[in-house]
N, C-alpha and C positions, 0 to 999 in steps of 0.2 A: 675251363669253367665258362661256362655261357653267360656274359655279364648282365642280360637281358634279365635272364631269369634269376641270378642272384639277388639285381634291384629289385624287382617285381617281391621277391619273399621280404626283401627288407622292409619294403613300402609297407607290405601286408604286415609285418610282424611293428612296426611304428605304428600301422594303425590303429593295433589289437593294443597294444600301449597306451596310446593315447585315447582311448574312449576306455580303459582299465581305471586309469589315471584319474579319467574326468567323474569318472562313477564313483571312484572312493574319495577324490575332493567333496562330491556330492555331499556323497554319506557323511562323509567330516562333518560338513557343513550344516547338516539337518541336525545332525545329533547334538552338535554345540548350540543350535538355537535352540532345542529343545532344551539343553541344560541350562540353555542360559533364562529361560521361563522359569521365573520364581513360583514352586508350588502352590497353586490357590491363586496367584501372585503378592502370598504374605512377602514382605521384605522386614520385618519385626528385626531380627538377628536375638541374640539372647546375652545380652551384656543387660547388667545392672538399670533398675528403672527407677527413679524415687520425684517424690513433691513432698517438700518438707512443709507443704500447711496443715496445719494441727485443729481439730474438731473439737469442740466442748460437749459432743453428742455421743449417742452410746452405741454399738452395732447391735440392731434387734434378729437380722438372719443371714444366715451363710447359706448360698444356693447354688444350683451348678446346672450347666446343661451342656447337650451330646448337638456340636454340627453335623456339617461335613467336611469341613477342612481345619477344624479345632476342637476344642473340647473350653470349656466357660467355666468360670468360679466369678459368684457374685455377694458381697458383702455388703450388705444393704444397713445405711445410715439412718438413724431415727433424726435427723438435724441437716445442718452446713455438709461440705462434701471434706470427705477425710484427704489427710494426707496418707502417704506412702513412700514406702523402700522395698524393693524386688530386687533378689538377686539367688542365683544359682551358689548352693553354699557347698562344697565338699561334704562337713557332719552340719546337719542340724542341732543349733544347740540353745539350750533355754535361756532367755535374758530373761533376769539377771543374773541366774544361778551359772549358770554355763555348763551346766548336767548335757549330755549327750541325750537328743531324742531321738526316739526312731521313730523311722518311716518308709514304707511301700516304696518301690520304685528304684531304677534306677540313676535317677538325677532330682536332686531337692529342690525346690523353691522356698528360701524363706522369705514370706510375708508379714511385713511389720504394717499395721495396719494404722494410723496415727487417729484412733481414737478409741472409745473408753468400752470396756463390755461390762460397768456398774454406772448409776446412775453418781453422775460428780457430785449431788448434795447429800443424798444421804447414802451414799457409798455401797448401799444393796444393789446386790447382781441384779441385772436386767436382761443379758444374755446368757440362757442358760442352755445352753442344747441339750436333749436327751443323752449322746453318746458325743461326748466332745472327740471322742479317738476317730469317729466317723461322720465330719458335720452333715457328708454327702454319701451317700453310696454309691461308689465308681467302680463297682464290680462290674467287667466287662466293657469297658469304655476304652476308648481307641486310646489317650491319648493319659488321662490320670490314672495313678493307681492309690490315692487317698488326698483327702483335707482333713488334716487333724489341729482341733486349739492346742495350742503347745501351755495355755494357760492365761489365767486371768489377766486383765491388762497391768499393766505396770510401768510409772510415769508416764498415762494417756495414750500409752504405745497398746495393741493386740499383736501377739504372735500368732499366723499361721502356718503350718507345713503343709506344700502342696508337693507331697510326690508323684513324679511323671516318669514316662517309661524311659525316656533318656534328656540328655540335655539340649530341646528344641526352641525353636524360634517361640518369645512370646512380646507379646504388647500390655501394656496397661494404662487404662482412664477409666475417667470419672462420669456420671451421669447424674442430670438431676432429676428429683418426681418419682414416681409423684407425690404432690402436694411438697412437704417441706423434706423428705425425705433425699437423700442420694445416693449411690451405687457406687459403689469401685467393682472396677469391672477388671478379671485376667485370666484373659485367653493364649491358650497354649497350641501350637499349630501342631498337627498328626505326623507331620513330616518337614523338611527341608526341603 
């Protein structure tokens, strides 16, 4: 065997290796940074959210709207800024009864809204939605598939159900205005 030319194929065949090698480190390496780019760049995660301050005001509307990198539900306060508790629940189920509700979707959010949908003096409804099973129409929306009242407030708390198409990163806060009014604001991201 001609040593000359066995090294020569070696050389060559270490070469064809080594720039193999460096191409797929590459690729490793783009595609981890791309994964590691948090979509949108939401970093939310979707564990449990709450502010246990409590409103003496009543919710006058439930409203929603379509991003691009989320989908909105907005509960507008006629008063002080509500509290809350968000959390991804297995069944949705009604406080206080503990009846099972249903809901669209394949992953719940229940939203406990900490204030009143009557008025606290003379205890007449002030939020009354036309179709409480639909506060929003999210027919065709990326990211909800309903917000339903789960029912009247009870002990100053509101139930909402927001069902989403699965269990995604969300955020929630508060917003004030205008005027004396505030906003609980929860945004649901389209993806991970």
């Amino acid at each position: 065997m001609n040593t000359r030319h066995f090294l020569g194929r070696s050389a060559r065949t270490a070469a064809v290796l080594v720039v193999g090698l460096m191409c797929t480190i590459g690729a490793v390496s783009a595609a981890s940074t791309a994964d590691a780019a948090p979509y949108c760049g939401i970093v939310w995660g979707s564990l449990e959210k709450s502010n246990n301050q409590m409103s003496p005001a009543a919710i006058s509307s439930v409203r929603g709207g379509r991003h691009d990198c989320f989908d909105r539900m907005v509960v507008d306060v006629a008063g002080p800024v509500a509290g809350y508790h968000v959390a991804y629940v297995a069944e949705l189920l009604d406080d206080p009864t503990g009846a099972p509700v249903s809901l669209r979707g394949g992953a719940k959010l229940d939203v406990a809204v900490r204030a009143h949908t009557e008025d606290v003096n003379t205890g007449s409804q002030v939020f009354k939605p036309a179709n409480p099973n639909e506060l929003v129409n999210v027919t065709g929306w990326t990211t909800f598939r309903q917000i339903k009242l789960v029912g009247p407030s009870f002990e100053g708390v509101t139930q909402i159900g927001l069902g989403v198409r699965a269990r995604l990163p969300f955020r929630v806060f508060t917003l004030t205005g205008p005027g004396s009014m505030t906003r609980l604001v929860i945004d649901v991201a389209h993806r991970w």
